[in-house]
C-alpha positions in Angstrom: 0.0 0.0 0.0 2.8 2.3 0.5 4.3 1.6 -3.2 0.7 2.5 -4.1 0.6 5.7 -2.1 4.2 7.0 -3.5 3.1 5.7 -7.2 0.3 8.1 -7.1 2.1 11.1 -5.2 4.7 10.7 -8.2 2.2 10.9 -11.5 0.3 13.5 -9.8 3.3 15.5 -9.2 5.0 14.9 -12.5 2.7 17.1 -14.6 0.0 19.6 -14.6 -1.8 18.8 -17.6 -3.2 16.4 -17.3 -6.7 15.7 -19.2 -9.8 15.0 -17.7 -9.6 12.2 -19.8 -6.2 11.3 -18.7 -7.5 11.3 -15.1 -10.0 9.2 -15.7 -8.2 6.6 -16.6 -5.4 6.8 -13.8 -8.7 6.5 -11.4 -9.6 3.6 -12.7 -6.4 1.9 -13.0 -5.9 3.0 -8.9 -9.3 2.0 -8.1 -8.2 -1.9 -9.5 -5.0 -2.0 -8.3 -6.0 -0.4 -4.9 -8.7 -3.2 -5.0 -6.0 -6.3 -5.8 -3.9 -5.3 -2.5 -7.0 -4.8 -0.3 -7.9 -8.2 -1.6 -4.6 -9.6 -0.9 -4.8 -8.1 2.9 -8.3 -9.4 3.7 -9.0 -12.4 1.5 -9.2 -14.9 4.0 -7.5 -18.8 4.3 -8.9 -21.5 5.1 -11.3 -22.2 7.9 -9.5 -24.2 10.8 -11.7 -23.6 13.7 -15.2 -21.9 14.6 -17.2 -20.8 17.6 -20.5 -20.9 17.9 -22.0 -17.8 20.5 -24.2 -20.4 22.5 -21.0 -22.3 22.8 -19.9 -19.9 25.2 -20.0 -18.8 28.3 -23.2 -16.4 28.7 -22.9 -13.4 31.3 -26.2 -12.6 32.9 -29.4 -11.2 31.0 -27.8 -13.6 28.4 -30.0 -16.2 26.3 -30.0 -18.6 23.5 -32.7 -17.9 21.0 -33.4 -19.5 17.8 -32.9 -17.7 14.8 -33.0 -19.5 11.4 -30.7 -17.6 9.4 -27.9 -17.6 12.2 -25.5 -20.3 11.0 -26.8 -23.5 13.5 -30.4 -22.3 13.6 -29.1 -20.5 17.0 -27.8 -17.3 18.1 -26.7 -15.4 21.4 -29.1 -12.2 22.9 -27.0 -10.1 25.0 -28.8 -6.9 26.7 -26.9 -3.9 28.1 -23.5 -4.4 28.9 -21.2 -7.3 30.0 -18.6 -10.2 28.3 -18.9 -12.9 27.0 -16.5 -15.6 26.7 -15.0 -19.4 25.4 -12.2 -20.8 24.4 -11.2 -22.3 20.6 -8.5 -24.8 19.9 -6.3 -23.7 17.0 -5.2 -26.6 14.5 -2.6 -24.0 12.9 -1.6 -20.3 13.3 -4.5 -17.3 12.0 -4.2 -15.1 9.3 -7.8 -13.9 9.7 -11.0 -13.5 11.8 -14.4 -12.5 11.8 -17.7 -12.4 13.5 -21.1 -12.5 12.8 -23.4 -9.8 14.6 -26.1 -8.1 14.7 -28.3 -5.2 16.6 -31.1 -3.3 17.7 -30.5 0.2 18.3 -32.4 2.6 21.1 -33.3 6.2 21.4 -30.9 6.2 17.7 -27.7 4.7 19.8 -26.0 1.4 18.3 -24.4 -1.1 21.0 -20.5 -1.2 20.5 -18.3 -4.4 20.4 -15.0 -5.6 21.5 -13.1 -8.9 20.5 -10.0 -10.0 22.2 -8.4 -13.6 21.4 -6.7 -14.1 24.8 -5.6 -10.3 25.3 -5.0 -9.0 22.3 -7.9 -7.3 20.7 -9.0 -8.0 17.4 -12.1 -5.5 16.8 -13.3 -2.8 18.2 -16.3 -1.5 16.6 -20.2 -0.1 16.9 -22.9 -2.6 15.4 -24.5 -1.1 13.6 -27.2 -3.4 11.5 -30.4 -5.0 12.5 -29.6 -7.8 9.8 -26.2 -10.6 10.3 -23.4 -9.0 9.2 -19.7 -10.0 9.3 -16.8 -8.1 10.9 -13.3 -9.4 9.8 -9.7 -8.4 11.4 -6.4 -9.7 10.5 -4.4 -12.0 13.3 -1.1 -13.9 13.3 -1.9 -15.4 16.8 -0.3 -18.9 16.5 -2.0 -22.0 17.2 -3.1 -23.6 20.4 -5.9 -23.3 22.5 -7.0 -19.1 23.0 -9.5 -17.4 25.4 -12.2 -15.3 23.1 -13.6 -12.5 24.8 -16.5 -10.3 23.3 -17.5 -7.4 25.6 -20.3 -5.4 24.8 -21.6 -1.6 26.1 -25.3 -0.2 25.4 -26.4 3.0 25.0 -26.6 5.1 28.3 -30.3 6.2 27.9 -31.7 3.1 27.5 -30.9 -0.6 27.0 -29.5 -1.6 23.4 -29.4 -5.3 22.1 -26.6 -7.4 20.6 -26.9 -10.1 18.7 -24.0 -12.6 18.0 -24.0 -15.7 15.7 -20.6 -17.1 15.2 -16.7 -16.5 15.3 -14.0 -17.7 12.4 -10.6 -18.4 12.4 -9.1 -18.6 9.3 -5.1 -20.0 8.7 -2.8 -19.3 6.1 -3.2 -20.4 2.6 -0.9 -23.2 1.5 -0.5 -23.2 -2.8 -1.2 -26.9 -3.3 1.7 -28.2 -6.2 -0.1 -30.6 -8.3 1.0 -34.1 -8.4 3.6 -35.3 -11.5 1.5 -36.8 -14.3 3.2 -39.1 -16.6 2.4 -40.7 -20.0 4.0 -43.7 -21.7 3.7 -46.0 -24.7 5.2 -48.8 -26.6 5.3 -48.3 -30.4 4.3 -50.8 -32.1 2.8 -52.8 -29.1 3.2 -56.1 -30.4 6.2 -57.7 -32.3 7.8 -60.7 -33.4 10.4 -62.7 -31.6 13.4 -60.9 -32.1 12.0 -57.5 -32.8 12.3 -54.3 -31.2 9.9 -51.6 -30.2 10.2 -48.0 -29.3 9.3 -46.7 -25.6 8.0 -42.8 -25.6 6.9 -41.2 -22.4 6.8 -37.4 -21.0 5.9 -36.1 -17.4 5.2 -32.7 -16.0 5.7 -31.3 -12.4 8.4 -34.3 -12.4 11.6 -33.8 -11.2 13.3 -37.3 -11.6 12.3 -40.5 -13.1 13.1 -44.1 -12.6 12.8 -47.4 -14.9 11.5 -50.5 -13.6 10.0 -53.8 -14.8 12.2 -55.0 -18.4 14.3 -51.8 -18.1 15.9 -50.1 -15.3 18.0 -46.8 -14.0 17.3 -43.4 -14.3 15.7 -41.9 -17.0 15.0 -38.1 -18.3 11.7 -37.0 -17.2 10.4 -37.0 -20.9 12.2 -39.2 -23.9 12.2 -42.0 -26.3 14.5 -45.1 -26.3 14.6 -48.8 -28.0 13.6 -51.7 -25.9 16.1 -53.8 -28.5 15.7 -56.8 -29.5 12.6 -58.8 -27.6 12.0 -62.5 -27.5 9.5 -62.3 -24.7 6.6 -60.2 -23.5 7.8 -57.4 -21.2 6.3 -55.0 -19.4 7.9 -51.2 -19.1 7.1 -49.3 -15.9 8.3 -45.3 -15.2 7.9 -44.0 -11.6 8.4 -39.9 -11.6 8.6 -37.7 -8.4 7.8 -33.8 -7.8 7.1 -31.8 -5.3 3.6 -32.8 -5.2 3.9 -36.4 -5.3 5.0 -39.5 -7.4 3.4 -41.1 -10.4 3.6 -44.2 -12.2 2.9 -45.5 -15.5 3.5 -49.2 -17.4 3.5 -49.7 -20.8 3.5 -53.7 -22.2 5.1 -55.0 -25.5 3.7 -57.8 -26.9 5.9 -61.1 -28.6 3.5 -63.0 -30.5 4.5 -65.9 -31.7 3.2 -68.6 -34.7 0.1 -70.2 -34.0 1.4 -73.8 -33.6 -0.1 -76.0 -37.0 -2.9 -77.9 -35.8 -2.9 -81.6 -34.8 -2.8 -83.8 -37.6 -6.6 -85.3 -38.8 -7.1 -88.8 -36.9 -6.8 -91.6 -38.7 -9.7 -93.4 -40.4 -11.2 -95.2 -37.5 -10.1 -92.8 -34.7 -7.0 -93.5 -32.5 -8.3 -93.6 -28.8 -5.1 -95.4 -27.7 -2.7 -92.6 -26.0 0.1 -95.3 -25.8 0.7 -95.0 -29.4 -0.1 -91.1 -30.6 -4.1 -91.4 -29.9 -6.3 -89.6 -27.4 -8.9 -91.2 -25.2 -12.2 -89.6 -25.4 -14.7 -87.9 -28.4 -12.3 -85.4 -30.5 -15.1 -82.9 -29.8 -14.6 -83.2 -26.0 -13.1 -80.7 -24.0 -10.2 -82.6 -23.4 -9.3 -82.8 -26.6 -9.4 -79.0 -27.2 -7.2 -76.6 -28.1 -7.6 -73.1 -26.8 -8.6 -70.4 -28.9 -6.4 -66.8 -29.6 -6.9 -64.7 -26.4 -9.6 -66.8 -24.5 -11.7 -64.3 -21.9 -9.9 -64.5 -18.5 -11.8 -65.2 -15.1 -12.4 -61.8 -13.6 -10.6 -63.6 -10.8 -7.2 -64.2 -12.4 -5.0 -62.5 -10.4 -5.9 -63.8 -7.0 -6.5 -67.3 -8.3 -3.1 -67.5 -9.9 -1.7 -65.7 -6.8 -2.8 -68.2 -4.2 -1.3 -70.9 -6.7 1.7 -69.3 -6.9 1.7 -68.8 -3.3 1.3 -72.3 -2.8 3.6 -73.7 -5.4 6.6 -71.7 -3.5 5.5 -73.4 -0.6 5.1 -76.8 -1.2 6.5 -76.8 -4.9 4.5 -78.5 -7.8 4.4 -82.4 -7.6 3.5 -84.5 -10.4 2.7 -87.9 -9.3 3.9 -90.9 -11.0 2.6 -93.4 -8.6 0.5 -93.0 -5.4 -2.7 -90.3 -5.4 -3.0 -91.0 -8.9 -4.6 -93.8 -11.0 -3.2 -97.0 -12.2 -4.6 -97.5 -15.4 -4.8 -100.9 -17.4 -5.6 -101.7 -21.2 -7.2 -104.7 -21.3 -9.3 -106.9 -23.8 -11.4 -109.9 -24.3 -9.4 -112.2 -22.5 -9.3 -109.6 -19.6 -11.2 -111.7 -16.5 -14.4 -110.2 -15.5 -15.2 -109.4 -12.0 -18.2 -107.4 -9.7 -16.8 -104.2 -8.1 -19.2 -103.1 -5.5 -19.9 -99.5 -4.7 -20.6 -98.0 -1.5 -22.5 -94.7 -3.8 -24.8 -96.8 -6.8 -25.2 -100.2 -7.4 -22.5 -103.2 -8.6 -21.3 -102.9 -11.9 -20.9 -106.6 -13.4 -18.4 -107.9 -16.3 -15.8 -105.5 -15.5 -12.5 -106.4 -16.8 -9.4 -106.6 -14.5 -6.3 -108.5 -14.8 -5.3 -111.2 -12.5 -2.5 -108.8 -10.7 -3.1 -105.4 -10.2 -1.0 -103.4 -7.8 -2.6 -101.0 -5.5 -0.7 -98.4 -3.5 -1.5 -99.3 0.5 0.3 -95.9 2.0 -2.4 -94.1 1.0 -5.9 -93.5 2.5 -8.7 -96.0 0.9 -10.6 -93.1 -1.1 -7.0 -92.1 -2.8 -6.5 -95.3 -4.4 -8.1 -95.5 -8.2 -8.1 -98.0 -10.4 -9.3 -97.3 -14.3 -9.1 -100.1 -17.1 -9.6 -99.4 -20.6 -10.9 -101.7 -23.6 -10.9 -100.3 -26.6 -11.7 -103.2 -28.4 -15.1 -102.3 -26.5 -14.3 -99.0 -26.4 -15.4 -98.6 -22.6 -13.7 -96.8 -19.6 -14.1 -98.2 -15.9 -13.3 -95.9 -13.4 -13.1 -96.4 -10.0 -11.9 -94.6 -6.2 -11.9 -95.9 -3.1 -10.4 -99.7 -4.3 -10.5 -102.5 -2.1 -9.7 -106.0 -2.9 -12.0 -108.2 -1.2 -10.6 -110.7 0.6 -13.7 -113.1 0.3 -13.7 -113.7 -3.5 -11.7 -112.2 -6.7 -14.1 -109.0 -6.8 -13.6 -105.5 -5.6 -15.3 -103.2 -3.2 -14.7 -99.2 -4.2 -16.5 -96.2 -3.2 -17.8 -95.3 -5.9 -17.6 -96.7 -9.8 -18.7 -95.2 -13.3 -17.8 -96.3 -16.8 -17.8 -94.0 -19.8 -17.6 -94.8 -23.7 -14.4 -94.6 -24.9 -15.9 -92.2 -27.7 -17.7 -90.1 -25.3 -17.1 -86.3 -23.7 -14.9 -88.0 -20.9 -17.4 -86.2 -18.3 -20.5 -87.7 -16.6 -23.7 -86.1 -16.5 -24.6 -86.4 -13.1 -22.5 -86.3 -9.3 -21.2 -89.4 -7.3 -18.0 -90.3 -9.9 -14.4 -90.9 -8.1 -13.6 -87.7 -8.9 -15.0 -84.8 -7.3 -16.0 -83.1 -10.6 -17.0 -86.0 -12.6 -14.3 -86.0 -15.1 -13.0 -89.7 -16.4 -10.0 -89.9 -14.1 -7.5 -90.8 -17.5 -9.1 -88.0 -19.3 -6.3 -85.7 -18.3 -3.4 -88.2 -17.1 -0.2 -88.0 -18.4 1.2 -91.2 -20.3 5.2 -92.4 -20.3 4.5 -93.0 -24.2 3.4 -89.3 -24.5 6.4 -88.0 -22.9 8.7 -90.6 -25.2 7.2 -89.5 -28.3 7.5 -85.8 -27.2 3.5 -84.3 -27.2 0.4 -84.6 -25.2 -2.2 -83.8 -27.4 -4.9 -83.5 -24.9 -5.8 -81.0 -21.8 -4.1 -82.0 -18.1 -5.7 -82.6 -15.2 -5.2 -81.1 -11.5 -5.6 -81.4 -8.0 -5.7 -78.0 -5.5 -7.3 -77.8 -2.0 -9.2 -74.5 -2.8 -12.3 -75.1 -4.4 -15.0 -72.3 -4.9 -17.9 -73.9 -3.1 -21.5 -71.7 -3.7 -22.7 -69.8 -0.6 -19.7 -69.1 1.3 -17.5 -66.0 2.0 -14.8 -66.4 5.0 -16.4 -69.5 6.6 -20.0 -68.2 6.6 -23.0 -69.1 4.8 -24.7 -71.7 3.5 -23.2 -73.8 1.1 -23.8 -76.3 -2.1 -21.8 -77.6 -5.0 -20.7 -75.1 -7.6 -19.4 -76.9 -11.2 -18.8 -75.0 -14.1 -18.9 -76.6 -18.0 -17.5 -79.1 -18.3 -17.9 -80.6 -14.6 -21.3 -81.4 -13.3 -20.5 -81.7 -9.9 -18.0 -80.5 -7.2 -16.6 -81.2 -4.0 -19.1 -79.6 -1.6 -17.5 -80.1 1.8 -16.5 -76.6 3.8 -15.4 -74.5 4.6 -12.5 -75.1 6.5 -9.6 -72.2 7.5 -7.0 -74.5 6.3 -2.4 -74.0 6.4 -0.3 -76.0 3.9 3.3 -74.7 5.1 2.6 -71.2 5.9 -0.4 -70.7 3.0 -3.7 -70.2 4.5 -6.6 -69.9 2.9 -10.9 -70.9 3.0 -10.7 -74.4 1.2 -14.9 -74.7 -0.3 -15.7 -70.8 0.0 -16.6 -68.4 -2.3 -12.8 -66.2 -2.1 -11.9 -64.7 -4.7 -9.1 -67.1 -4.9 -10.4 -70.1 -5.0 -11.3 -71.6 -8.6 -15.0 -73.5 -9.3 -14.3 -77.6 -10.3 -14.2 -77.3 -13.9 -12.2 -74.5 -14.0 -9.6 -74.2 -16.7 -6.2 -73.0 -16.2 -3.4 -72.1 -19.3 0.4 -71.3 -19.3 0.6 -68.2 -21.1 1.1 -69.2 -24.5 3.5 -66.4 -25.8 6.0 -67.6 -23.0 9.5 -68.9 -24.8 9.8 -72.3 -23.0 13.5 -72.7 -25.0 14.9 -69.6 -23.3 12.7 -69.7 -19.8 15.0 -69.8 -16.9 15.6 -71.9 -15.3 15.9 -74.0 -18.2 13.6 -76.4 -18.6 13.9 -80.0 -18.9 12.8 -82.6 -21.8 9.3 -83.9 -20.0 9.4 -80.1 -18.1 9.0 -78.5 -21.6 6.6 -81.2 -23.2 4.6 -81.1 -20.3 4.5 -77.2 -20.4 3.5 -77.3 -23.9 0.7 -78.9 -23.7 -0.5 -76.7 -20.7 0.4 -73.6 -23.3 -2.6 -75.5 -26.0 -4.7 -77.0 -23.9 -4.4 -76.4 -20.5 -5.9 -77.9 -17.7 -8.9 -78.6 -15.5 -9.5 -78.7 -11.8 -11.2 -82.0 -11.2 -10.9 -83.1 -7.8 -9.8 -81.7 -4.4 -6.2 -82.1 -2.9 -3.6 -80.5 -0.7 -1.2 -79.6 -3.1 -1.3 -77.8 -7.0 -0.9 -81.3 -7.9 -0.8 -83.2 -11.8 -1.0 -86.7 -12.6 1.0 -89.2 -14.7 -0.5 -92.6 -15.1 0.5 -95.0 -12.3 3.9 -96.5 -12.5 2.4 -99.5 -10.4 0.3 -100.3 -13.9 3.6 -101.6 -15.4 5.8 -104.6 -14.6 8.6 -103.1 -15.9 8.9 -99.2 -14.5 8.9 -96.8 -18.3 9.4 -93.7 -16.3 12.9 -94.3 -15.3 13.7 -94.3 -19.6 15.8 -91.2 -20.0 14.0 -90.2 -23.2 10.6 -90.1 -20.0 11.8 -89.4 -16.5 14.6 -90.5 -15.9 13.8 -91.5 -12.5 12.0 -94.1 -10.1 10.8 -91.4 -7.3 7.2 -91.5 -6.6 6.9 -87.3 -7.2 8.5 -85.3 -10.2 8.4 -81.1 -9.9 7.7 -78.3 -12.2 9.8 -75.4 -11.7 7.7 -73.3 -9.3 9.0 -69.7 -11.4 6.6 -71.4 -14.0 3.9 -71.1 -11.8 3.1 -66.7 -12.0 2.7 -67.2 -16.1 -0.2 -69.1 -15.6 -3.6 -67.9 -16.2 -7.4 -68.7 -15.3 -10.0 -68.6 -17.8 -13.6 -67.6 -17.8 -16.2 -70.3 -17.2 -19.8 -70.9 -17.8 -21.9 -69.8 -14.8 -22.2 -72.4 -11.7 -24.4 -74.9 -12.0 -26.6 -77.5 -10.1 -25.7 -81.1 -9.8 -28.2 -83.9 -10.4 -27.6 -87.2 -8.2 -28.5 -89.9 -9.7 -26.7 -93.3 -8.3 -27.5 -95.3 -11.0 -26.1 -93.3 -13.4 -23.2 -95.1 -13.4 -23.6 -97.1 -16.3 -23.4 -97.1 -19.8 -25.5 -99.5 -21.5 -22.8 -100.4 -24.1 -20.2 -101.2 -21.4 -22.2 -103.2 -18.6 
């Protein structure tokens, strides 16, 4: 105000002829400038604290009365002369203050006012209006908790009336600095193996930036660079920081690679044998399918393949090439025939079963299965819970099915050996597969958290919830269950656990020749085949478990052939890394089983 003042002094001093016109416009420009600084002085901050008048303490002849346009619906009626008084906590030094009053006047006399905040007086003025009106002061009292004091004086003739509403304290204004915004893209987004592609990004209110992800180090807060040469799908990320904040961004480049050629036509009179190239089950069954381009993902991906991942670094990922799998015997018309009783549906008679079979007895009586196979007949028999009998040559099991050889590989209704009513050899793994170096068919697999319908962190109701292609589902839970140190609801409805049916894929733009850490012969055939077709959740178990047929089916063990295994041990492992590129895709909506005990038999086969 002082620059102002001396501004003025000198172009009024500097000539005397000025025009009226010229004067005019020096008004004017005063009258805006003079108007900017008073702004500046009494603009206030932000609000950090308020009193309300009937908060405080009232002197006597003081009342609370309502008024609807005072700001709580309430106001303060002070007569003649006296204090009144209450104490504000301050969040934050003032820069401002003001008060809301109002009066009556008598015999033409207006009642005056006096604000001090613990001493020091703010305002000192007359009231003068009958309507609320705001008086403001300037402050720099710091913050803290501060007496207010408002004393009041009427007129001498007669009694005046004061009216108060509310007090505000106002701090200083802070200039926010807005947060670093950053923008960063891959051109082109997808390339071939061996390609590169060109990274662009820019920031502002960035001071420094940082690479993470495929790249790394420091980078200019706006630029372009080569990724070089890529042979993998990467993903780019760019963190900034400013005064306001930090910011992040991730770009992704895409290596497509060449849709594999698609498996050779069967023969004339399809090959159902998997020993020698063919695949059990219909061609059309879901086994037996490829996935398509870019299948849909479950709007669940993450956390299902992040609870597998969690439990694969736990407990690693066992493939089992002889106990908690199936033994599974080819067998033909000079098979003997024998009854196996089931505990869930009636006998089923004629079955085929050699003379010696060899049953694992370290494992509890519902994980021992037992499948033969005549494809002469082209019939399945699948059965879970085996028993010899020790009375005759026949077999008790919990529960027994059969299926057609030519057939989906799934039964229609619940009660099958495995939880989800797939054809336990449906997804097995066979030594002859890993010697001739494919599987030409979808895997199967075993994990201990199932969705089941109806419940959410062990509350609820609950039922079976299948998906296409299961029609039924492990309906037990739900239990808060540890396997090494990974907890987790096994049958609930978390967002991590994946419905029977449920179809999982390696991600099929994954190099498996340069994957570290490098992969072995079976590792990479098996991996293939999870990158075409996949594999379903059938049954319930305590680890992210695969099967290989039984080694116990064999007199002679193929799995310790170096060209298969190379090994006699009852487990073989995956490479848990492998584990984060897998991916679960969207299935059908749930669905409800239909029990039906006899359903166990297919005509053609009993």
């Amino acid at each position: 105000m002082k620059d102002l003042q001396m501004l003025k002094t000198k172009l009024l001093n500097s000539s005397s002829s000025f025009s009226k016109r010229q004067m005019t416009i020096f008004a004017v420009l005063f009258a805006v400038i003079g108007g900017f600084f008073l702004y500046r002085t009494f603009a206030a901050g932000p609000l950090v604290a308020s009193l309300e008048a009937e908060q405080m303490t009232l002197p006597g002849g003081g009342s609370v009365i309502a008024d609807a346009n005072a700001s709580s619906g309430k106001a303060v009626k002070l007569r003649g002369s006296g204090v009144i008084q209450g104490l504000v906590s301050l969040p934050s030094s003032l820069t401002s203050f003001d008060i809301v009053a109002k009066a009556n006047k008598c015999h033409g006399k207006w009642p005056s006012m006096r604000v001090e905040l613990s001493g020091v007086q703010l305002i000192s003025t007359v009231v003068s209006s009958n309507s609320w009106k705001t008086y403001s002061a300037n402050t720099n009292a710091a913050s803290g908790s501060r007496n207010v004091y408002v004393s009041y004086t009427g007129g001498s003739d007669c009694t005046t009336t004061l009216y108060l509403d509310v007090s505000r304290f106002y701090g200083p204004t802070n200039e926010v600095t807005p947060p670093p915004t950053i923008s960063l893209s891959a051109t082109p987004s997808s390339v071939s193996p061996g390609s590169p592609a060109t990274l662009t990004w820019n920031s502002a209110n960035a001071t420094s930036c940082t690479a993470s992800g495929a790249w790394s180090g420091f980078q200019p807060t706006s630029g372009s660079t080569s990724t070089g040469a890529l042979n993998n799908t990467s993903t780019y990320s760019l963190g900034c920081t400013g005064s306001g904040g930090d910011a992040n961004a991730s770009t992704t480049v895409t290596v497509t690679t060449a849709t594999p050629p698609p498996p050779p036509p069967p023969p004339s009179g399809t090959n159902y044998d998997p020993r020698n190239g063919g695949r059990l089950f219909s061609i059309l069954a879901s086994w037996n399918q490829r996935i398509p381009l870019n299948p849909a993902l479950s709007p669940n991906n993450s956390a299902q393949i992040n609870k597998i991942v969690e439990l694969v670094n736990a407990r690693g990922w066992p493939m089992g090439t002889r106990a908690y799998t199936a033994a599974t015997y080819f067998v033909d018309s000079s098979t003997p025939k024998r009854t196996v009783y089931t505990v869930e549906g009636g006998p089923l008679y004629n079955v085929p079963i050699p003379n010696e079979i060899y049953l694992p007895q370290d494992v509890p009586l519902l994980d021992v299965s037992l499948v033969t196979v005549d494809l002469q007949r082209g019939c399945v028999w699948d059965m879970g819970g085996v028993k010899l009998r020790t009375t005759d040559s026949n077999l008790d099991t919990q529960y027994a099915w059969n299926y057609k050889v030519d057939s989906p590989g799934w039964s229609q209704y619940s009660g099958t050996p495995s939880a989800s009513g797939s054809a336990f050899p449906g997804g097995l793994i066979f030594p002859e597969e890993i010697k001739a170096g494919r599987i030409d068919h979808a895997l199967r697999f075993k994990y201990p958290f199932h969705r089941v319908s109806g419940r959410v962190g062990g509350q609820g109701s609950w039922g079976q919830a299948p998906v296409d292609p299961a029609n039924s589902s492990d309906m037990w839970g739900p239990s808060l269950t540890t396997y090494s140190g990974v907890s987790g609801y096994s049958g609930s409805e978390e967002s991590y656990t994946i419905p029977e049916g449920g179809r999982i894929q390696l991600d099929p733009n994954l190099n498996l020749d340069t994957f570290q850490p490098a992969l072995n012969r079976w590792q990479k055939i098996v991996a293939r085949a999870l990158q075409e077709y996949g594999a379903y959740f059938v049954d319930y178990g305590g680890n992210f478990a695969f099967d290989f047929n039984s080694r116990m089916a064999y007199q002679n063990d193929p799995y310790v052939a170096s060209d298969v295994l190379g090994t006699s041990d009852d487990y073989v492992y995956m490479p848990n890394e492998l584990a984060k590129y897998l991916r679960s895709l969207a299935s059908g909506p749930q669905k409800t089983p239909v029990w039906n005990p006899a359903g166990n038999r297919d005509p053609a086969c009993s």
